[in-house]
PyMOL Python script that loads the backbone (N, CA, C, O; Angstrom):
from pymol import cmd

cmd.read_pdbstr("""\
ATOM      1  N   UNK A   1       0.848  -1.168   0.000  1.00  0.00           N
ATOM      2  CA  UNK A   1       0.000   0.000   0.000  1.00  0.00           C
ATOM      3  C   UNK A   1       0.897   1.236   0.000  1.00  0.00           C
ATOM      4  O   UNK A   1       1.812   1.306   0.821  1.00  0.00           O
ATOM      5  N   UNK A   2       0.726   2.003  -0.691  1.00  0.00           N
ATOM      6  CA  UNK A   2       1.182   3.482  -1.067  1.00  0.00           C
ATOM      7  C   UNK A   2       0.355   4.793  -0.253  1.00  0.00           C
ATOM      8  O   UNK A   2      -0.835   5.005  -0.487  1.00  0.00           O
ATOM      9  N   UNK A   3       1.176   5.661   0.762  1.00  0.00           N
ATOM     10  CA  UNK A   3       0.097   6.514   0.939  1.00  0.00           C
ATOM     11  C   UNK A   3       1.101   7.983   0.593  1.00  0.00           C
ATOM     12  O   UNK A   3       2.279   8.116   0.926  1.00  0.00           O
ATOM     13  N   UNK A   4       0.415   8.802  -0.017  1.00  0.00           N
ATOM     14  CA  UNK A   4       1.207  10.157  -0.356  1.00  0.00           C
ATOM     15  C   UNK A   4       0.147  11.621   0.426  1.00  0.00           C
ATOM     16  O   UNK A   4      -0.972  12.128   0.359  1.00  0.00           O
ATOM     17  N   UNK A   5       1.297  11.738   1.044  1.00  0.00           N
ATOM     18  CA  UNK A   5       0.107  12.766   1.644  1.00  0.00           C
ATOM     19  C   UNK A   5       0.563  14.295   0.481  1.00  0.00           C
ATOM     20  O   UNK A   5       1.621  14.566  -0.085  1.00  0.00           O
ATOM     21  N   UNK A   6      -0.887  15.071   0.510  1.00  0.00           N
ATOM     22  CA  UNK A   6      -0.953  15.571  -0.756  1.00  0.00           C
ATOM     23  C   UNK A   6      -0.226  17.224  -0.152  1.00  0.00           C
ATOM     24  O   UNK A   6       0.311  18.011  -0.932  1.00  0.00           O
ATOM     25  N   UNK A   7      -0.334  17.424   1.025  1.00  0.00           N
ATOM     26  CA  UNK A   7       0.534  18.317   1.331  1.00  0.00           C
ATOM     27  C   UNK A   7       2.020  18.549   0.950  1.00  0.00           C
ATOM     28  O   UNK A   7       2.488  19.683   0.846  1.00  0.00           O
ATOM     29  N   UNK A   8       2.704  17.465   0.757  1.00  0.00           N
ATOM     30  CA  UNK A   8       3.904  17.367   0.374  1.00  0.00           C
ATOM     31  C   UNK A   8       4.365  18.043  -1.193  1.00  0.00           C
ATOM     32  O   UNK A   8       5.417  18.486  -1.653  1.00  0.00           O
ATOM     33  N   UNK A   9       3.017  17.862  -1.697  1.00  0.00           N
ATOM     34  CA  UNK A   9       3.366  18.799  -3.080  1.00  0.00           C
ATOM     35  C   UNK A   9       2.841  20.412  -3.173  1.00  0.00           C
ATOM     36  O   UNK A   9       3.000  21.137  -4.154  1.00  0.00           O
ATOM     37  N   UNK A  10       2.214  20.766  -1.972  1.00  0.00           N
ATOM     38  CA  UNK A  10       1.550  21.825  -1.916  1.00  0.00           C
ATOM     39  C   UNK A  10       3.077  23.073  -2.421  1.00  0.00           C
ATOM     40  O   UNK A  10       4.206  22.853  -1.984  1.00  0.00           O
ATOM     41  N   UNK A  11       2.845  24.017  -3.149  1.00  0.00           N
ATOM     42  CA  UNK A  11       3.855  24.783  -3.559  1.00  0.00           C
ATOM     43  C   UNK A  11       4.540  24.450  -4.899  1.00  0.00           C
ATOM     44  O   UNK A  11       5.264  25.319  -5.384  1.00  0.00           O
ATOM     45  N   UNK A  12       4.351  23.043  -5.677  1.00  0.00           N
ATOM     46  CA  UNK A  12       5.199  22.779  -5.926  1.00  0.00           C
ATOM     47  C   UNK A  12       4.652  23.080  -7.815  1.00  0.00           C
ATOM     48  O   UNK A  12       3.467  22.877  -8.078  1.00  0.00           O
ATOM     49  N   UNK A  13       5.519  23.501  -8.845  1.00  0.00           N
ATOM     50  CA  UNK A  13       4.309  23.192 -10.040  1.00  0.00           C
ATOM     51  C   UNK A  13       3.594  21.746 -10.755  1.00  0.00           C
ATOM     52  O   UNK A  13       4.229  20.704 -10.917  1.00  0.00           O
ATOM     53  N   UNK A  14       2.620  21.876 -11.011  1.00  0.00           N
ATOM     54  CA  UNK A  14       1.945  20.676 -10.992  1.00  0.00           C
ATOM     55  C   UNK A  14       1.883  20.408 -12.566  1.00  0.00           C
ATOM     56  O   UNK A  14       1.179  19.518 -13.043  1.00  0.00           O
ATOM     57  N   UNK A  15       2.652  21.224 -13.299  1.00  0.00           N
ATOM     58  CA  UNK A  15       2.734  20.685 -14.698  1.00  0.00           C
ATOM     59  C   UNK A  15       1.737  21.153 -15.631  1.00  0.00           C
ATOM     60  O   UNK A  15       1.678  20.617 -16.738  1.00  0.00           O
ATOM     61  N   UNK A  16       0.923  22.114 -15.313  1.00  0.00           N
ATOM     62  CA  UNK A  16      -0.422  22.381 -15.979  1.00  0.00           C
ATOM     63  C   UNK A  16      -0.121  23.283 -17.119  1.00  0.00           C
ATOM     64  O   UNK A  16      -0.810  23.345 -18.137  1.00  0.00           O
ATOM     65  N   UNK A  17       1.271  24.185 -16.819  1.00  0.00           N
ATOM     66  CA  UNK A  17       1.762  25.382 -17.457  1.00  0.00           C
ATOM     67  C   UNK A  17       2.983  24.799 -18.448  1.00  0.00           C
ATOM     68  O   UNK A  17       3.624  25.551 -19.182  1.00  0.00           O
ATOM     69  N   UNK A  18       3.215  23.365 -18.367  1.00  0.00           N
ATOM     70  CA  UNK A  18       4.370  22.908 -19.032  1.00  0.00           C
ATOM     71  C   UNK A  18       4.315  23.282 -20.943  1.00  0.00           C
ATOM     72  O   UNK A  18       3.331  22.967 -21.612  1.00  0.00           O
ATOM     73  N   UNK A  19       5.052  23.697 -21.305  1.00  0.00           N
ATOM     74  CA  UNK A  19       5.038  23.221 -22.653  1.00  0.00           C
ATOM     75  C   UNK A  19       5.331  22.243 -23.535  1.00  0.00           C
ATOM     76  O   UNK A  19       6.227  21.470 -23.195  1.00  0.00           O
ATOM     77  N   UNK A  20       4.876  22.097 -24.450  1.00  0.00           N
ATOM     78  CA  UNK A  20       5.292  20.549 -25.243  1.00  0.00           C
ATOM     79  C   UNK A  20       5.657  20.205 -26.221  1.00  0.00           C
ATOM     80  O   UNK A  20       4.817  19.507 -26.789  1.00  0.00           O
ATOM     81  N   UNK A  21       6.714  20.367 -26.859  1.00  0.00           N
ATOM     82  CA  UNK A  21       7.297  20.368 -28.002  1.00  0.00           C
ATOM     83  C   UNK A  21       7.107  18.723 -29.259  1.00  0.00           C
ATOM     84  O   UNK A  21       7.535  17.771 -28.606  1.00  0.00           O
ATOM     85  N   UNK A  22       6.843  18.439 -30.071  1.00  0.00           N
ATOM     86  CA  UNK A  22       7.047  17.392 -30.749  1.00  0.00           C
ATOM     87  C   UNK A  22       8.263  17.982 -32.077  1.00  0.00           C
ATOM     88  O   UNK A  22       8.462  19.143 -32.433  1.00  0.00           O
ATOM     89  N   UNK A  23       9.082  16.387 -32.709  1.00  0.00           N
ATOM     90  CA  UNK A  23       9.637  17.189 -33.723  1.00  0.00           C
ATOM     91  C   UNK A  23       9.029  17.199 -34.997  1.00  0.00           C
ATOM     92  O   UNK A  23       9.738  16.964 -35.975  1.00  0.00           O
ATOM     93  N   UNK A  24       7.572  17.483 -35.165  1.00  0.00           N
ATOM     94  CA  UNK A  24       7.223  17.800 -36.402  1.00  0.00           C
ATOM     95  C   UNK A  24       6.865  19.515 -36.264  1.00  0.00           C
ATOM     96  O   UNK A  24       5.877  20.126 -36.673  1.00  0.00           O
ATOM     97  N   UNK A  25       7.510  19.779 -35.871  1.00  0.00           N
ATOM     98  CA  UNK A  25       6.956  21.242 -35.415  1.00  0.00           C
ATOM     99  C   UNK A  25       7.494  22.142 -36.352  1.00  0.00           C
ATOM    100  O   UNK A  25       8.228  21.784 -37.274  1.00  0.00           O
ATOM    101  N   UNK A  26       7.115  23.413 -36.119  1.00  0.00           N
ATOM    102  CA  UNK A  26       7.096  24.526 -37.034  1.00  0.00           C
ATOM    103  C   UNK A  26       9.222  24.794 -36.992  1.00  0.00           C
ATOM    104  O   UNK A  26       9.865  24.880 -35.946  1.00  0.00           O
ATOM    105  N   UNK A  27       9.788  24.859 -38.325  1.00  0.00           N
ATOM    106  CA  UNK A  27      11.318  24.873 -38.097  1.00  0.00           C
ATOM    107  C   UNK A  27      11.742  26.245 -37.796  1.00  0.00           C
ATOM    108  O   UNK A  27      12.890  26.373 -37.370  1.00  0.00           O
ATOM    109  N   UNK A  28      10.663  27.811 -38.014  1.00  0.00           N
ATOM    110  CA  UNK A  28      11.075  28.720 -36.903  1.00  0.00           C
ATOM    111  C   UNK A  28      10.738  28.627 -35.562  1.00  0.00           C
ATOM    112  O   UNK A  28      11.355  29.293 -34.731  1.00  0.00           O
ATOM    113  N   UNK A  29       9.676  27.752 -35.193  1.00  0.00           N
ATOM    114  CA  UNK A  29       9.683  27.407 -34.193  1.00  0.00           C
ATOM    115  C   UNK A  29      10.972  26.740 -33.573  1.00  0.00           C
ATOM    116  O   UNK A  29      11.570  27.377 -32.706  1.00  0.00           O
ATOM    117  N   UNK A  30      11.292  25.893 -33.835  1.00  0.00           N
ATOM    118  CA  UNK A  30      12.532  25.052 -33.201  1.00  0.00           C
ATOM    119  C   UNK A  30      13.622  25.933 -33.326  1.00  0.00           C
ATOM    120  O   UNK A  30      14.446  25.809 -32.420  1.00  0.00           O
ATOM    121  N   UNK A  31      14.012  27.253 -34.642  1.00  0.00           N
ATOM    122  CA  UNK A  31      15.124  28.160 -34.798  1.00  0.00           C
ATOM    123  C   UNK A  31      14.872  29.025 -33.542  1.00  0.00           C
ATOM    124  O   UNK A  31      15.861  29.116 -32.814  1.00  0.00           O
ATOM    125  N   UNK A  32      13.861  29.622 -33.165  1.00  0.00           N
ATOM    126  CA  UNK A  32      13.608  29.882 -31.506  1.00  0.00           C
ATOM    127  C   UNK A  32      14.066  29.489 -30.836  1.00  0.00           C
ATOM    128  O   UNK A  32      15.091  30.047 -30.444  1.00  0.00           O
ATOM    129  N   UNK A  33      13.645  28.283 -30.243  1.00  0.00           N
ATOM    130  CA  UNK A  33      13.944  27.564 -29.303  1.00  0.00           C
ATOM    131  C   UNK A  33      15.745  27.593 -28.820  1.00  0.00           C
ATOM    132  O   UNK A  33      16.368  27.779 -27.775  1.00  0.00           O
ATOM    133  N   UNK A  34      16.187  27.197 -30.721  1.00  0.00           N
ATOM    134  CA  UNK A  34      17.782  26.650 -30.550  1.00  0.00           C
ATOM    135  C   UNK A  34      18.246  28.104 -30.318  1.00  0.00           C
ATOM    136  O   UNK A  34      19.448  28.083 -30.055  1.00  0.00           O
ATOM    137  N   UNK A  35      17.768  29.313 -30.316  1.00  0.00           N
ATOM    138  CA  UNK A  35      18.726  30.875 -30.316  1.00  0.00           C
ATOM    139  C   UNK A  35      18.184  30.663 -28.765  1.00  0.00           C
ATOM    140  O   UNK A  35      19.066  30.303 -27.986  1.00  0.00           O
ATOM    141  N   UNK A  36      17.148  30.798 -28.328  1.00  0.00           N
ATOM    142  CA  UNK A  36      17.067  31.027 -27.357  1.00  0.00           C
ATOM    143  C   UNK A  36      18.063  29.884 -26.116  1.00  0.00           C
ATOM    144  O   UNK A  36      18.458  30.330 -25.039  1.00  0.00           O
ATOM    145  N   UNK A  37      18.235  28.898 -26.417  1.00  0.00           N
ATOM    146  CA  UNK A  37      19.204  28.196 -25.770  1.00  0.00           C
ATOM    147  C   UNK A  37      20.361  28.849 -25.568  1.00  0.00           C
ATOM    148  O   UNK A  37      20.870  29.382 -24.582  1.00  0.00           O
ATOM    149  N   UNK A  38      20.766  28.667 -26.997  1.00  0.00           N
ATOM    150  CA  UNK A  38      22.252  29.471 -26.677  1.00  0.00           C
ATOM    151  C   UNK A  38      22.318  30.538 -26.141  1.00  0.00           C
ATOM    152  O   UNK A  38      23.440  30.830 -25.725  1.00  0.00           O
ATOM    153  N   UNK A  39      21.038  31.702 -25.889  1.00  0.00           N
ATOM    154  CA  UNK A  39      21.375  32.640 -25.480  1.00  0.00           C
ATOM    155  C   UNK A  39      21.508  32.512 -23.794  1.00  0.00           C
ATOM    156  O   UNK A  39      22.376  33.066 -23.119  1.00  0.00           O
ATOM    157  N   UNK A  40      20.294  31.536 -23.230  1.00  0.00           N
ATOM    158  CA  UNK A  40      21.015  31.076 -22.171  1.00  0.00           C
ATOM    159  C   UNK A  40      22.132  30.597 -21.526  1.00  0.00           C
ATOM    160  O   UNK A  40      22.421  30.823 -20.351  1.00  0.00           O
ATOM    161  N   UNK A  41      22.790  29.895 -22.353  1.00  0.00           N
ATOM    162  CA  UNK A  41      23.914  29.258 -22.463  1.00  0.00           C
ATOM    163  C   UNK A  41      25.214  30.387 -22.481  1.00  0.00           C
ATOM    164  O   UNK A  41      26.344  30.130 -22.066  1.00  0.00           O
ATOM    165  N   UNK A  42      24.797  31.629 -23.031  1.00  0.00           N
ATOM    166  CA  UNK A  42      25.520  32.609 -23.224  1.00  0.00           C
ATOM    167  C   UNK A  42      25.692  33.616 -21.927  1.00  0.00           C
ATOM    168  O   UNK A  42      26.821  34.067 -21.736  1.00  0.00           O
ATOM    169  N   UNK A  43      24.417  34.067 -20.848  1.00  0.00           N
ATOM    170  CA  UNK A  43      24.245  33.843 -20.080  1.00  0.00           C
ATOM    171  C   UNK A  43      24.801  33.171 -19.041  1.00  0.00           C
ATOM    172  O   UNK A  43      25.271  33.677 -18.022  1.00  0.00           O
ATOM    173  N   UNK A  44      24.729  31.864 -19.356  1.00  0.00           N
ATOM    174  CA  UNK A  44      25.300  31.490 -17.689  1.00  0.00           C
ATOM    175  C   UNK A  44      26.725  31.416 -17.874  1.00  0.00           C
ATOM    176  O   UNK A  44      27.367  31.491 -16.827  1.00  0.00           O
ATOM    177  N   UNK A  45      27.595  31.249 -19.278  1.00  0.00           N
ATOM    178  CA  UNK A  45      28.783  31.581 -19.044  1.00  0.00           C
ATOM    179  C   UNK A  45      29.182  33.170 -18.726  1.00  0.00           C
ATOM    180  O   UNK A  45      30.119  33.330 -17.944  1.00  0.00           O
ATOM    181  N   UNK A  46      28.766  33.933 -19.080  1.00  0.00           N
ATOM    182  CA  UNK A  46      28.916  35.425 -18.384  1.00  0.00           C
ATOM    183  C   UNK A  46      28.923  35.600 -16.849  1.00  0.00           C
ATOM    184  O   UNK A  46      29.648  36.374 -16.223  1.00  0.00           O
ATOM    185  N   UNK A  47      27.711  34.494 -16.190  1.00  0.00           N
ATOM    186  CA  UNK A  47      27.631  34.662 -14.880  1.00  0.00           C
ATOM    187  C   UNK A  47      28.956  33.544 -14.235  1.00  0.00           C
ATOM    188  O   UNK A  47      29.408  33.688 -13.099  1.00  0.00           O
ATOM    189  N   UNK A  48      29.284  32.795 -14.898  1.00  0.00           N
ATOM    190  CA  UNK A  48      30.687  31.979 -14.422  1.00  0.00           C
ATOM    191  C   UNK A  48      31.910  32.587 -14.547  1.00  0.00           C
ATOM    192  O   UNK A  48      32.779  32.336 -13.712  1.00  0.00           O
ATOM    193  N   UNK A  49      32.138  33.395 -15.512  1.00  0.00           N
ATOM    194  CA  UNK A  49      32.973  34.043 -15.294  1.00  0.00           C
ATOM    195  C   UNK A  49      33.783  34.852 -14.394  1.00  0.00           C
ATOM    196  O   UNK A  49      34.990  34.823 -14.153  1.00  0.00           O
ATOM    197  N   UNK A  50      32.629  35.741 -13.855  1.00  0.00           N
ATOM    198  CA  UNK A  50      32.469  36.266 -12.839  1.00  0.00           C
ATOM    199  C   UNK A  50      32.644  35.877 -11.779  1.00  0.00           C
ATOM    200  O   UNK A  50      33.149  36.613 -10.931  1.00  0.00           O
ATOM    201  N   UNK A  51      32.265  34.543 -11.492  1.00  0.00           N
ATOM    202  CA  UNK A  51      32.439  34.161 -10.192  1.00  0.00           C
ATOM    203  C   UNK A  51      33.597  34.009  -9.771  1.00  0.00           C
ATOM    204  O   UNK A  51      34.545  34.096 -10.552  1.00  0.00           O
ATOM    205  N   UNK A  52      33.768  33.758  -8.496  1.00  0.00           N
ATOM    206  CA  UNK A  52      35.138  33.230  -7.848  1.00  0.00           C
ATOM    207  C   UNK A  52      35.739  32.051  -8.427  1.00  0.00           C
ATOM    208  O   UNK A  52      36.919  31.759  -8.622  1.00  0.00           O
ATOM    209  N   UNK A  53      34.988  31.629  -8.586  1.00  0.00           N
ATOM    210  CA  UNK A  53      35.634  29.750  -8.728  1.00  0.00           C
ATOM    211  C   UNK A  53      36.532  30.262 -10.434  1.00  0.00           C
ATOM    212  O   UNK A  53      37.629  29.777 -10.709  1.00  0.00           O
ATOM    213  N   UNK A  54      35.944  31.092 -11.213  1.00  0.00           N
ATOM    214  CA  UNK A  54      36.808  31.083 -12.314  1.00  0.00           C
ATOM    215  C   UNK A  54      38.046  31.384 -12.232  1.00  0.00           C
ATOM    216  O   UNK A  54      38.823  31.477 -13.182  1.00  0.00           O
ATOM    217  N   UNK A  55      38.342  31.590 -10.825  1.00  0.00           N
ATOM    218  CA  UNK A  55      40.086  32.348 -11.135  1.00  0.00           C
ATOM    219  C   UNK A  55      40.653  30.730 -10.131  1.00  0.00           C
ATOM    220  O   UNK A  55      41.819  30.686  -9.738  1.00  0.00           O
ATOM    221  N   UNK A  56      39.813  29.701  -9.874  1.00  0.00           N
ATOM    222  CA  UNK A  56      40.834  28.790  -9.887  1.00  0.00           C
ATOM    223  C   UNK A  56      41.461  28.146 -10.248  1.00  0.00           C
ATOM    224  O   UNK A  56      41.035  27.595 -11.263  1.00  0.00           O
ATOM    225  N   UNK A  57      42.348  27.863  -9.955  1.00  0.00           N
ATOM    226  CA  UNK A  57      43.179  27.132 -10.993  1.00  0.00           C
ATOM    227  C   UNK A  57      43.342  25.882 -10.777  1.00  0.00           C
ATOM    228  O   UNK A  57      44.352  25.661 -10.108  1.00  0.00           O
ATOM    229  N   UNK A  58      42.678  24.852 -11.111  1.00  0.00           N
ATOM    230  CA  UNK A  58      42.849  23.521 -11.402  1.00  0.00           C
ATOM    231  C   UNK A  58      43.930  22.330 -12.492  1.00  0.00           C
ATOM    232  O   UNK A  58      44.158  22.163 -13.690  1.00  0.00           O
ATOM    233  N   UNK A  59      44.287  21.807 -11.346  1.00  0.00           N
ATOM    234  CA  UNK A  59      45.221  20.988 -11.864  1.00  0.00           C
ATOM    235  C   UNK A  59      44.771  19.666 -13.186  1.00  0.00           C
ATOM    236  O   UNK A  59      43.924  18.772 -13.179  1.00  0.00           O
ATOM    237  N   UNK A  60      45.918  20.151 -14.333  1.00  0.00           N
ATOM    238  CA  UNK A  60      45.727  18.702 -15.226  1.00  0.00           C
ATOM    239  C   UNK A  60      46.638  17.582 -15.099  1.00  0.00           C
ATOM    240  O   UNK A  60      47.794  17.686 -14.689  1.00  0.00           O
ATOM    241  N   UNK A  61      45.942  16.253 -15.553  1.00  0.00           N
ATOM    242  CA  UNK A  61      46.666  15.298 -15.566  1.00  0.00           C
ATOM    243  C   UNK A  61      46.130  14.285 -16.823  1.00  0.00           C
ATOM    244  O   UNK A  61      44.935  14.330 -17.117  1.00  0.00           O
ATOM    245  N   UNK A  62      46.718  13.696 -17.295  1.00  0.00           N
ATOM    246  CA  UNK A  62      46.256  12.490 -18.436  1.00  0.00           C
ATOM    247  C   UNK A  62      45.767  12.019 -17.765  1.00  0.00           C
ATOM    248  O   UNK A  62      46.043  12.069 -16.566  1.00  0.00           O
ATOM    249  N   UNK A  63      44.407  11.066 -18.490  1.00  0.00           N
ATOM    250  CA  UNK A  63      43.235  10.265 -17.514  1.00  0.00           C
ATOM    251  C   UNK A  63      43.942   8.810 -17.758  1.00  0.00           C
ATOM    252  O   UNK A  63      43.128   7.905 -17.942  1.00  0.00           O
ATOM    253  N   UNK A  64      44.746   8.590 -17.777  1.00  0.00           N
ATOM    254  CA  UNK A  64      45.673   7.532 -17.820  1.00  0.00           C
ATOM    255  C   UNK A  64      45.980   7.263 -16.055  1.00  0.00           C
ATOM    256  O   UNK A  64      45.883   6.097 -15.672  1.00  0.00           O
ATOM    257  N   UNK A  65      46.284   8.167 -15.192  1.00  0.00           N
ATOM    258  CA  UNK A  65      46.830   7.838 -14.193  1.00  0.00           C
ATOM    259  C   UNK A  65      45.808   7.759 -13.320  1.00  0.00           C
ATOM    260  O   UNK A  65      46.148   7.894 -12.144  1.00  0.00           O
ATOM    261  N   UNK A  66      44.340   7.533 -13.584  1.00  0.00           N
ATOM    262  CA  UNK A  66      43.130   6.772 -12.943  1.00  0.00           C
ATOM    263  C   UNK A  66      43.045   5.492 -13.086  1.00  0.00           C
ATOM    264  O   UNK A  66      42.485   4.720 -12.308  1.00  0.00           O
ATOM    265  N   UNK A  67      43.752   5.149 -14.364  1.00  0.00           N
ATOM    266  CA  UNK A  67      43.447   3.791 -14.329  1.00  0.00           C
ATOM    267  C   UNK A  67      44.937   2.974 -13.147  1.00  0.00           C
ATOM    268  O   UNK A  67      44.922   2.289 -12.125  1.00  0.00           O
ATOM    269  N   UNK A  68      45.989   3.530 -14.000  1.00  0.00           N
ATOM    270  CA  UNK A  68      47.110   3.183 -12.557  1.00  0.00           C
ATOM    271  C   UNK A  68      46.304   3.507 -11.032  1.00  0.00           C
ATOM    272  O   UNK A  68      46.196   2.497 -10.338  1.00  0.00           O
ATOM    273  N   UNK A  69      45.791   4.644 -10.495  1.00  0.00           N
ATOM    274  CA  UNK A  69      45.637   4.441  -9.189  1.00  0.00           C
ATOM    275  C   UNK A  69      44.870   3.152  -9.442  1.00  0.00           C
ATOM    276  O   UNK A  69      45.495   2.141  -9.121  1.00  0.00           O
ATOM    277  N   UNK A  70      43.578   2.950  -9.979  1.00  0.00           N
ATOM    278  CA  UNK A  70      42.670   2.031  -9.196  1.00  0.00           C
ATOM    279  C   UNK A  70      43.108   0.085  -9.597  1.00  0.00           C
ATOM    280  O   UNK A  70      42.716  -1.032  -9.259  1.00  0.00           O
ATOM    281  N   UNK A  71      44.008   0.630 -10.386  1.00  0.00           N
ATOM    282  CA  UNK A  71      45.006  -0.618 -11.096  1.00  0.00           C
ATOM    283  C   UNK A  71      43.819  -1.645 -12.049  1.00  0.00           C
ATOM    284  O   UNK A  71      43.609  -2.851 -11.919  1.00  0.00           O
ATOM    285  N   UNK A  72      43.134  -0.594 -13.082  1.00  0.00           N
ATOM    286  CA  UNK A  72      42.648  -1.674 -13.904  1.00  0.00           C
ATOM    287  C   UNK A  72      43.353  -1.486 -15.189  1.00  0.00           C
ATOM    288  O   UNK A  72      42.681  -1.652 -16.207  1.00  0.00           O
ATOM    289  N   UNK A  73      44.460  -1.201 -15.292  1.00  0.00           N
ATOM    290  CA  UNK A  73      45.610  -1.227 -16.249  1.00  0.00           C
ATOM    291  C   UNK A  73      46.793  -1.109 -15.980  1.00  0.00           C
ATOM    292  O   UNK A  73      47.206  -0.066 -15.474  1.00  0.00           O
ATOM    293  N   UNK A  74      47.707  -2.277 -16.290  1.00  0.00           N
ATOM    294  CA  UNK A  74      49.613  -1.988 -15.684  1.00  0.00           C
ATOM    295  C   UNK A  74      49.850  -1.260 -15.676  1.00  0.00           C
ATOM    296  O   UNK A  74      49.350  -0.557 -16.554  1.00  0.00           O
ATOM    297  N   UNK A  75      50.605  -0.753 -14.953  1.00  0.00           N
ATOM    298  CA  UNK A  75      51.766   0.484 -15.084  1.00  0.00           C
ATOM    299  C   UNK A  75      52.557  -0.166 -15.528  1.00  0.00           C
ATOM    300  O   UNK A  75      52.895  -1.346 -15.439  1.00  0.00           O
ATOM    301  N   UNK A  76      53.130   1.426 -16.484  1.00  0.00           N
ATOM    302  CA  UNK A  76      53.258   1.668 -17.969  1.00  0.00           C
ATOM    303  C   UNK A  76      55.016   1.831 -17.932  1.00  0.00           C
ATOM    304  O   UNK A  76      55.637   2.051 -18.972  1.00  0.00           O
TER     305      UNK A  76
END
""", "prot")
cmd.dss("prot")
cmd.show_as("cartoon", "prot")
cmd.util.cbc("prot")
cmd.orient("prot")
């Protein structure tokens, strides 16, 4: 037996406002869609930039020396 108490979704959106795309759709429609992505996309790299974390500097390594630590390939 399943019980969901219905309070638990109170606040939450219930999907009524969703939109719904299929791909037979209109192709300025979808040229929308794809500008408007990127412009998000354009967006949140502007806001990363900015942040702190962009001035860290993270270390590289060849993904070679994952397989040595966990030893599912000889060392070389």
């Amino acid at each position: 037996m399943r019980i969901v108490d219905p309070e638990h979704w109170k606040g939450l959106p219930d999907g009524h406002t969703r939109a719904t795309t299929s791909s037979h759709g209109d192709p300025a429609d979808e040229l929308a869609v794809r500008r408007r992505q990127h412009e998000q996309a354009g967006a949140l790299r502007f806001l990363l930039a900015r942040s702190d974390a962009a001035e860290v500097k993270v270390g590289r390594r060849p993904l070679s020396i994952y397989d040595q630590i966990t030893g599912t390939r000889p060392f070389h």
